[in-house]
Structure formats: structure tokens, C-alpha cells
N, C-alpha and C positions, 0 to 999 in steps of 0.2 A: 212487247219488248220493253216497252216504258215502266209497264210493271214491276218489271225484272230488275230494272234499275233501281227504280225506288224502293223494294224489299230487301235490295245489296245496300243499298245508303243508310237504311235504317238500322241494319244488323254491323255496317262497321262504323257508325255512331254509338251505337249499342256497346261492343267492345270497348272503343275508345274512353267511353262512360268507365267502363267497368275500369281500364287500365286507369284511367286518372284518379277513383276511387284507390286501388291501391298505392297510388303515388304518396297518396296523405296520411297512410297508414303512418302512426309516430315511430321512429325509431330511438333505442336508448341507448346509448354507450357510457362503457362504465369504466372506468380508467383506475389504476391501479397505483398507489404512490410506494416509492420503494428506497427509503432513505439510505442511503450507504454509509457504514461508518467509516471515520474518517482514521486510516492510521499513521501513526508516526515514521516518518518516510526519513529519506536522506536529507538533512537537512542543507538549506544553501543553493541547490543544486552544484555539489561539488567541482563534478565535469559535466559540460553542455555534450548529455550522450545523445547518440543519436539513434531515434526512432526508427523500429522495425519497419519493413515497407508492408503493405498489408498481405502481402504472398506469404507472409512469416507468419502465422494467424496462431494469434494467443488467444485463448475459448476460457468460459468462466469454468470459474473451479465445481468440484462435484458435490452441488446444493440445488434444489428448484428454482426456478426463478424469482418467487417470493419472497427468497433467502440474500438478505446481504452479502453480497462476496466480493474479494480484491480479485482483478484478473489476475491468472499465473497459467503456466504451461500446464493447462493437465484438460482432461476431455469435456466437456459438456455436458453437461446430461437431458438438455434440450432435442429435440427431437428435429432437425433443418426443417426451418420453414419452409424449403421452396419444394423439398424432396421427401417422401418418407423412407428414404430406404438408399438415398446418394450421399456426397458432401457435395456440397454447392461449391464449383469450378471456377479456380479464374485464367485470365487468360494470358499469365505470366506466372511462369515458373519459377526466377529467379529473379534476385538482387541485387545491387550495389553499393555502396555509397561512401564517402569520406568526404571529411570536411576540418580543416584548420584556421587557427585565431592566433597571432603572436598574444603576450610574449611566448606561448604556449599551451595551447588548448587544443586536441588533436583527437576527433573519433573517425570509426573506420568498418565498417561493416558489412556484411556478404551472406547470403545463400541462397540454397537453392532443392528447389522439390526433383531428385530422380526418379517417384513414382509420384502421380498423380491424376485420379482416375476417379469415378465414383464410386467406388468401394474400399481405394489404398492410396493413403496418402505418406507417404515417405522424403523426409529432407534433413539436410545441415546448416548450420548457420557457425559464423564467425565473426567477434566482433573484439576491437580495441578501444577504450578508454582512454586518454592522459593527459595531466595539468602537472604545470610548476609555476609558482608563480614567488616571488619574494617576500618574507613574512611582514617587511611593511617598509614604509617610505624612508627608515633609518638607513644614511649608508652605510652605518657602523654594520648593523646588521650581518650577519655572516649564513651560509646556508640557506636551503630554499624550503618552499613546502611541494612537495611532490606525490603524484597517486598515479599510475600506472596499473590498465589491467585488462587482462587479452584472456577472453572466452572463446571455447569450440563447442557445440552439442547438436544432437540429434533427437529426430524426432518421430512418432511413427503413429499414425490415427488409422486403423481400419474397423471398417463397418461388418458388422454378423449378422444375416436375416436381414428383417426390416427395422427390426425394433433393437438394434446392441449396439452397443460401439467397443472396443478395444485402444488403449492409447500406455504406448511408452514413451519415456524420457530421458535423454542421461548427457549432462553439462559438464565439463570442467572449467575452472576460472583460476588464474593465477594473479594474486596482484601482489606491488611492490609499493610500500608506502614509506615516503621519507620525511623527516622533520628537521628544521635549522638545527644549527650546532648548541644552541642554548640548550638543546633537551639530551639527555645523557642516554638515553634509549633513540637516537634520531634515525634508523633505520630497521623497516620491518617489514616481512611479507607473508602473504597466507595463501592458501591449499584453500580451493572448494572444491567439493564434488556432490551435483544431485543429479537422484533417480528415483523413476517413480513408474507403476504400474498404476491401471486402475480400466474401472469396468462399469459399464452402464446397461441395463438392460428396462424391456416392460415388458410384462404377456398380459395380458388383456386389460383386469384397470389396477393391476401391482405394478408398480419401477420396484427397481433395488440399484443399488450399485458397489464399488467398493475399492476400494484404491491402499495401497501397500509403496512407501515413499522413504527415501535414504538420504540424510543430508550428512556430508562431513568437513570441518571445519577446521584447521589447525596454523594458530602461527609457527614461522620456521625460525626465528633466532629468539634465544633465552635472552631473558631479561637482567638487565644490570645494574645493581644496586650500590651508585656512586662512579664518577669519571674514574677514576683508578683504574688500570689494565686489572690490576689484581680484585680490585669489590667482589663479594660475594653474587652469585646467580642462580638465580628460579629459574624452571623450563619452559620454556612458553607454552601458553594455556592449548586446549584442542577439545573439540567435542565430535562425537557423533551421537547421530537424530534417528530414531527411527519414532513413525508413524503409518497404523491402520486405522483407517475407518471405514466406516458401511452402513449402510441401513435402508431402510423396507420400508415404501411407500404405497398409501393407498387413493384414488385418483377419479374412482367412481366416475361419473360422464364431464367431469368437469377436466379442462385445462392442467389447472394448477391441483396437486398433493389436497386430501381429503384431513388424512389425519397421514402418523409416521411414527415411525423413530429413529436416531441419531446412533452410532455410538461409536467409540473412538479410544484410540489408545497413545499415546503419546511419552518416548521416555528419550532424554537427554543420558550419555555417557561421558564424564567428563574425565579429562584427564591433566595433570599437572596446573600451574600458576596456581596462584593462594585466592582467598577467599576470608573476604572482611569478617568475624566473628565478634562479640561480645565478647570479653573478661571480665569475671568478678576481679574488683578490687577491694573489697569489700561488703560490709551485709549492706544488704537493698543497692548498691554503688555498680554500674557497668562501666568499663572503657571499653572501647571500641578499636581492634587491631587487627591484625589479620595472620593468619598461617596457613600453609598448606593445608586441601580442601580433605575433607575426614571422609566425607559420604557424595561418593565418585558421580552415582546414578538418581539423578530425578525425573521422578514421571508423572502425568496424569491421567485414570483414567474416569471418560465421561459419559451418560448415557442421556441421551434429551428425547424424549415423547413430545409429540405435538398435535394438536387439532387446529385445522383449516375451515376457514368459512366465508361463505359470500351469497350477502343478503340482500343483493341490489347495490345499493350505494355504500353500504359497510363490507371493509373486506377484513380479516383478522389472522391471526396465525400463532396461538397460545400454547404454550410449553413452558417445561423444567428444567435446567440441566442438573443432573446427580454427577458430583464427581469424588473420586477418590483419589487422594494423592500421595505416591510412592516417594521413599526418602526425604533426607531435607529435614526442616522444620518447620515449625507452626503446624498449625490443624490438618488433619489427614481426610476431614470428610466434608462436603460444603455442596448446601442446594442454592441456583442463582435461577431468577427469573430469564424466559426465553418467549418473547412477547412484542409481535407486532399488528399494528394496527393503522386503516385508513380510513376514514369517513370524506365521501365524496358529497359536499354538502350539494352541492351544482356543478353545473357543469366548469365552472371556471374561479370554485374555490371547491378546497380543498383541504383535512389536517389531520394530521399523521403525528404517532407518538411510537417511540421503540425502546424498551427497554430488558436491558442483557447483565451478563456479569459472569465471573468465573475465574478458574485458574490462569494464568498466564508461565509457560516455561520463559526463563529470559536465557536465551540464545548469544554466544559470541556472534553469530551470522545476522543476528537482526541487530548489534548493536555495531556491528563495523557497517551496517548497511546506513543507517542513521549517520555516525561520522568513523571515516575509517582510520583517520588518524589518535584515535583514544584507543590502546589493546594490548595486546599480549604478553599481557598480566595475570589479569581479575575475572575470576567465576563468580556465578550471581546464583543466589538461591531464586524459587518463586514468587513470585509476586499475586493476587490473590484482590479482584475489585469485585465487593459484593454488591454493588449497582453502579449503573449506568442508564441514565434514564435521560430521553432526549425528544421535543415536542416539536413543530411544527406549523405551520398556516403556509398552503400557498393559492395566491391570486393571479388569476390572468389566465389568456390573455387575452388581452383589450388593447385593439388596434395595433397587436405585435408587442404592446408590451405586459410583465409579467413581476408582479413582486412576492416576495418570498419572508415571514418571520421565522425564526428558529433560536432554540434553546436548550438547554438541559444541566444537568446534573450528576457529579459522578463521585464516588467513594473509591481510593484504590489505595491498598495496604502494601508495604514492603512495594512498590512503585519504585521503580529505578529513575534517578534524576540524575546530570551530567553535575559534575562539581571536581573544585580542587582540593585536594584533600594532602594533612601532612601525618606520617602515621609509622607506629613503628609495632614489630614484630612482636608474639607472647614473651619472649626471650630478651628482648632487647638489643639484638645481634642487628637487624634490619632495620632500617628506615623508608619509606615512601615520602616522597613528594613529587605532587604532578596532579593529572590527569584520572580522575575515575568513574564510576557509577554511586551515589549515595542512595538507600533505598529508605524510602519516605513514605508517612501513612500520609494521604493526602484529601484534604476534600473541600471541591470546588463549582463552581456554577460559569456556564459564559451562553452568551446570545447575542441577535445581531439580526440584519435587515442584508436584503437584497435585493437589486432590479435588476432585469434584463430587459432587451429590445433585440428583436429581428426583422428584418425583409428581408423577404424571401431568401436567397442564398449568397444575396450581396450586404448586407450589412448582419453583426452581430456580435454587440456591446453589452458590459454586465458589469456591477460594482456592488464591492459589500461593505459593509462595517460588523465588526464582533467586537465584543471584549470579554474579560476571564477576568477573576479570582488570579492574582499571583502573590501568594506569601508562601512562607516556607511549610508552611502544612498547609494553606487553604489556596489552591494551586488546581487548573485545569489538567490533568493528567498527562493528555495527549499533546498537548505544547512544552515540551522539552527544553525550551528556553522562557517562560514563565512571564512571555509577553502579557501584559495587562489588554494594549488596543491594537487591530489588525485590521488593515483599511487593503482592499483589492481590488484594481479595476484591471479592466480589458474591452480592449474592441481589435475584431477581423473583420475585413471590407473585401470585398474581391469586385475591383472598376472593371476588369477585365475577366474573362473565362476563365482564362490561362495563369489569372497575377493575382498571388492574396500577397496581402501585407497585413499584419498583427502591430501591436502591442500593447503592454502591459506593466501596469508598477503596483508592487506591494510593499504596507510602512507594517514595522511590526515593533511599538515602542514599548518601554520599561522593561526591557527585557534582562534577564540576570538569573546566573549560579549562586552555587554557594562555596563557599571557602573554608574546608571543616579541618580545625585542627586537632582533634582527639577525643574533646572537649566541647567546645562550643562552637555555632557556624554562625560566619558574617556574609553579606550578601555581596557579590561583585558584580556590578555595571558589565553587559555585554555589548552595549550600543545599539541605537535601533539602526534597525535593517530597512534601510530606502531604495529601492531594486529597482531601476527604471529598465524592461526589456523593449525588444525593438524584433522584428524579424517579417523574413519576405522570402516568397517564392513563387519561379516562373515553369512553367511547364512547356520548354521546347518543344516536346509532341507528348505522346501519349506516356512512352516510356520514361523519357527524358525529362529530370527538372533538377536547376539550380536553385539553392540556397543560401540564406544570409542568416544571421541571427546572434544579437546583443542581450549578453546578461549584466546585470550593476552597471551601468552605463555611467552613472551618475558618481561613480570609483571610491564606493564607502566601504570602508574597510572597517566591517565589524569584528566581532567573534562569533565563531560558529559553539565553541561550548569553552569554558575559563582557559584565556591565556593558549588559544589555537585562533589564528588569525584566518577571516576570509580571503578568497582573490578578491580583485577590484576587479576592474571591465574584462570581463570574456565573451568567448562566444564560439561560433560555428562558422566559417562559409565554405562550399562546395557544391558537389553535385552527387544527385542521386539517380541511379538507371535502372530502370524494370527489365526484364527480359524472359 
């Protein structure tokens, strides 16, 4: 019997042997860096809107994940981590929430999923916007600034097989945008509507996908040239968007896209308000003036091939983009680099460089998104950056904490920049002054340092510095106010399970437009932007949480773009309910 024992002791020493040899097997992880570029947003934060609840689920737009993308409403093309063939379920259907700030800052938002299942996801969502606030501390001052604006849309994800997905979408947005009585155009509103189809599939190691999307954009009162009831009047500007894209990916036993291609089609329809042109004034002589827009429709189309690779510690993803461009003017044909790259030196550095370029359509919808008080005038030809190139280092982390260099570089032609411009018609019948887009060849450099710190889920603090190139040609693209130094910090703490408290301030100095009279442009002071926010939330129970939240606390009243004044202190407070 004793033997018996002893031959069992040695054979599960034996095992044990064997399992702690595979203990020490190495393992290697290889981590993936994925820089996003940064785009030109609203600037200011106009109105403190308010965040979808996560039952509202905005999925990355249709690119691999390798691929830079802004979130927006449209399908994934990722395959649910948790599921191959569900959507991953939550356990709240619907939403609530509103929340108000004297003198007046007011959002309001709601919906809710009628189907929701793992194969069909069906819901609506409603949301309201609105600020007014006094254009500044003059009591002379007369009129307000005001922005008003109430969405409704649906939404619809369902699953095909194991391997498809299906996603529709269709919003409408109404806003009401006002300006003090100094401005002779001081009330305006606009029409959105978007919709969009699209489709994702894989059979064995090919994806495809392809998406088909409608955007239409129109302001509602004409424009008036001089206080007079009687002045003459343009139509207020309007576009419609239509875009396809699709393309054919190959994926071999890897993860991520092998190699691919892109392709895309993209045209703008515009209709009505004028459009800045050149006039000969003579030989070799331009002035700069504007008349109704000659050439209604601009488009582009793109086709980008790509090779993917991953070599251990180098990951890559090198491509072309071919585009061709309909209507308009300037060049009709243009190849831009499509090129990204990571070297994971160790495991705890890291550097990554990306660089892009191409067509750009410039949309009345992306420039009232940026400030929606500058419009319903001025149509924009294309704009056209034949690089963008932007590098990288990150370290950490070490003991929770992590720092980060980064920089780059950028060339962008006919670039729209915000400016005050004075300006009269080919004829001489019209005049402009105000508010518009000036389009500038520009070319620029900016970089900058950052740290972050975390533990674990209760502290997490971060701070950066950048600076840019801001002259009137040698000017970072994507900073629209032509800040020179841009200082960020933030920290979120949660003392409690249930309690986070944030905040946050950004300076953003030498900032400034241009002032173009026909002729020549002088540069105008926009003041720097010193934004101390503040904000906090409790979570009554699972469903249930109130909120707080200060923006400009500090009540500087910059310029958002020449001669358009900031709010000073806003914010949020209310409550949000899951259900």
C-alpha cells in the first residue's frame, strides 16, 4: 500500500514539475498605437449639450480598426467581442435626462430601444439644445446671442448570419440662431436632414462593406444687404451631400485587414447665396469679390489601395489615395499619401508616425458645426492639403504614470479660415461686411508634451502643452483660431463609488482672425481663451444620477471667430435616468 503512495507522490510531483515548466513559458503582447486625428469641432463649447446615455450606442464609423475614425451613427464593422453572431445587451432600454444653467443654458434629451434583442436592435432618440446669453457686459448693448435646436432620429442595427450586420439612420434637426441688433442679418435658422444605409459583411478571410448616406442642409431666411426694409437680397445658401463608399478587404488568419481597397464617392449640390471669386482688374491684378455661385455641383471621387503588416513589434498600414475631382476649380486630379505606422520599441515605449492628405469638400454643415453663428450667405469651393504628417513617442507606464511627445506637420491649399471681411459685388450694386470664411494656402508645424497618472478607477489626471506656427500663411490648419500656445489640464477622482467629481482648464493664447478688406488683411486680437470647468456626479442607484457642470467659470469673454462674442459662465445641472 505504501508503495502505492509513493508512486502517486511521485507521478503528481511529476505533473506539477511539468505545469510549473509551462508557467515560465515567455509570453509576448504586442500592442497596437492608433493615433486619431484631431478634427475641427465646435468651437467654445457653444451649449453645454448633453451626453448620450450609453443605451444610445454610437459604433465607429465603416473602416478596420487600424483605421483612424471620428465616432458617428453608422455600423461597425468589427465583429462583438463578446459574441460572434449577437449584439452585446444592456440592461436598460431607455433614457432621460435634462439639465439647466441661468442666465440660460438648457439640454434635454430622451430615448429609447422598442426592439432589442440579439439579432435587432431598433430605437429613437430626442434631444434639445439652448443658450442666450448677452453679447457683453455693455449695458448699452442691445439684443442677445442665442442658439436653439431640437433633434428627433431613429435608428435600426440588425445582424445577418454570423458574420453581417445591416444599419439604418435618418435624423432631423431644426435650429434657430440669433444675433444682437448690431448685426443687420441678426436672425437665422436651418433645416438638417441625415440618412444613411450601410452594410458590413466577411466570408471566410474577405470583409467588404458599403454604406450609401444623404445629408441636406439649408438655411430658411435670405439674406440682407444693408438695415433698409427695402436693401437688396440673396437666397439663403442650401446644399445636399450625397456619399458612397465600399471596399474589399483581405484578412488572411490575422485580426486586422492584410491588404484592401477604399473607394468613395463624394458630391456636394449647392444651391443659391454667392461665392467669393477673383476678378481681373487688370493684367497679372486680382480682386477678390463675390457673386452668385456659377458651378452648382462639387465632388470627389477617391480610390485608396492598402498593405497591412505585422512583424512582431512593427505594425504598418501603407497606401495611396487616387482622387478625382468634379466641378469647381483648381486641379482635377491628385495622389495623397495614406500611411500609418507603430514601432513598439518595449513594452512601455513606444512611436508612431501617420501621414495622410487629400481632397476636402467644405460643407455649410461642417462650418455651422464649428460656429453656427457665421452662415447663410457663403458657398466654399474645395479645399485640397497635400500632406499632413504627424509623429509621436509614448512612455509609460511607470508606477501609473505615462508621458506622451507628439508633432507634425501640415500643407493645406484653399483651407478655409474664419475672418472679417469688407467686400463688394462684380457689379458694384452689393456690399458685405461681417462675418465669413477666407480660404488660405497655409503651412504649418505644432508639438507638445503630455503626462497622465492613474490609480486604479479612483484617480485620473492629465496635462499638456502644444504650440503651432500662427501667421497668416504659416498657420496650423486645424486650430481655426490661429492660437500660437495651448496649455490642458484635467483630473477625475471618484472618493466614493457612486461620486466622481472632474475638472478642468484650457488657455489658448495669441489667438486671432483676419480682417480682409478687398485688398489687404490685418490681423485682429481674439483674446485668449482661459476656461476653468468644474463638474460632478452622484449616482442615486443604478439608473439614477444627478449632475452638475461649469464651463468659463472664470467669465472671459473671448471671441469665438472676429467680432462673435463668447458666453461667460455656463453650464449644466440636473438629472439623468436609465430605464
Amino acid at each position: 500500500m505504501s508503495n502505492k503512495r509513493i508512486i502517486a507522490a511521485m507521478a503528481l510531483a511529476a505533473a506539477l514539475s511539468a505545469s510549473a515548466e509551462d508557467l515560465k513559458t515567455e509570453i509576448t503582447v504586442d500592442r497596437t498605437i492608433v493615433p486619431v486625428e484631431r478634427e475641427a469641432t465646435r468651437i467654445g463649447s457653444l451649449t453645454p449639450r448633453l451626453l448620450s446615455s450609453p443605451v444610445n450606442m454610437r459604433q465607429l464609423s465603416l473602416a478596420d480598426y487600424t483605421d483612424p475614425a471620428a465616432i458617428t451613427r453608422s455600423i461597425s464593422t468589427l465583429d462583438p467581442a463578446t459574441y460572434a453572431d449577437t449584439f452585446a445587451l444592456s440592461p436598460y432600454r431607455g433614457y432621460a435626462s435634462i439639465g439647466y444653467f441661468p442666465v440660460f443654458n438648457l439640454g434635454a434629451s430622451a430615448g429609447y430601444k422598442f426592439v432589442d434583442n440579439s439579432r435587432t436592435r431598433f430605437g429613437a432618440w430626442l434631444q434639445y439644445d439652448g443658450c442666450s446669453y448677452d453679447p457683453d457686459t455693455d449695458a448699452e448693448a442691445e439684443g442677445r446671442y442665442s442658439s436653439n435646436a431640437v433633434s428627433v432620429g431613429a435608428a435600426l442595427d440588425q445582424r445577418v448570419g454570423a458574420a453581417s450586420s445591416f444599419g439604418a439612420r435618418l435624423a432631423y434637426t431644426y435650429s434657430a440662431i440669433g444675433l444682437p441688433d448690431a448685426f443687420v442679418n441678426d436672425r437665422q435658422n436651418a433645416n438638417i436632414i441625415d440618412g444613411d444605409l450601410s452594410w458590413w459583411s466577411r466570408t471566410g478571410l474577405i470583409g467588404y462593406h458599403a454604406k450609401a448616406s444623404f445629408s441636406h442642409f439649408s438655411y430658411g431666411k435670405d439674406y440682407r444687404f444693408g438695415a433698409e426694409t427695402n436693401a437688396p437680397t440673396a437666397k439663403a445658401a442650401g446644399e445636399n451631400r450625397f456619399n458612397i463608399n465600399g471596399g474589399i478587404s483581405y484578412f488572411g488568419s490575422s485580426a486586422a485587414p492584410r491588404g484592401g481597397i477604399e473607394i468613395a464617392a463624394d458630391f456636394i449640390s449647392r444651391s443659391n447665396g454667392v461665392e467669393q471669386i477673383a476678378v481681373a482688374d487688370g493684367p497679372g491684378s486680382f480682386m477678390p469679390r463675390f457673386a452668385p455661385i456659377a458651378d452648382g455641383t462639387l465632388g470627389v471621387i477617391s480610390l485608396t489601395p492598402y498593405y497591412a503588416f505585422n512583424s512582431g513589434r512593427i505594425h504598418g498600414r501603407i497606401g495611396a489615395k487616387v482622387e478625382i475631382s468634379a466641378g469647381g476649380e483648381g486641379k482635377k486630379f491628385h495622389i495623397a499619401p495614406a500611411v500609418m505606422l507603430d514601432w513598439n520599441v518595449a513594452s512601455q515605449f513606444a512611436v508612431y508616425a501617420q501621414i495622410n492628405g487629400g481632397e476636402q469638400l467644405n460643407s455649410l454643415r461642417s462650418l455651422y458645426e464649428y460656429c453656427p453663428f457665421v452662415g447663410g450667405l457663403w458657398q466654399y469651393q474645395r479645399s485640397h492639403i497635400p500632406v499632413t504628417a504627424d509623429l509621436g513617442i509614448n512612455i509609460g507606464p511607470f508606477a501609473g504614470f505615462s508621458a506622451r511627445l507628439f508633432g507634425g506637420y501640415a500643407a493645406a491649399n484653399d483651407w478655409l479660415m474664419p475672418q472679417y471681411a469688407s467686400l463688394e459685388s462684380k457689379d458694384g450694386n452689393l456690399t458685405f461686411d461681417g462675418c465669413n470664411y477666407g480660404a488660405y494656402d497655409l503651412k504649418g508645424w505644432h508639438g507638445g508634451i503630455g503626462l497622465s497618472y492613474r490609480w486604479r478607477s479612483a484617480v485620473k489626471a492629465d496635462v499638456s502643452a502644444e504650440t503651432a506656427s500662427n501667421g497668416s500663411d504659416k498657420a496650423f490648419y486645424l486650430w481655426r483660431d490661429r492660437a500660437k500656445y495651448v496649455i490642458k489640464a484635467s483630473i477625475e477622482v471618484r472618493p466614493l463609488s457612486r461620486l466622481k467629481l472632474g475638472a478642468g482648464y484650457e488657455l489658448r493664447t495669441d489667438r486671432h482672425n483676419y480682417f480682409y478688406d478687398g485688398v489687404f488683411s490685418y490681423a485682429v486680437d481674439l483674446r485668449s481663451v482661459s476656461d476653468l470647468r468644474f463638474e460632478a456626479g452622484y449616482d442615486i442607484s443604478d439608473g439614477l444620477t444627478v449632475f452638475a457642470r461649469g464651463e468659463n467659470l472664470l467669465n472671459r469673454r473671448y471671441d469665438l471667430v472676429s467680432a462673435i462674442r463668447a458666453q461667460g459662465i455656463k453650464g449644466l445641472v440636473g438629472v439623468a435616468y436609465k430605464f
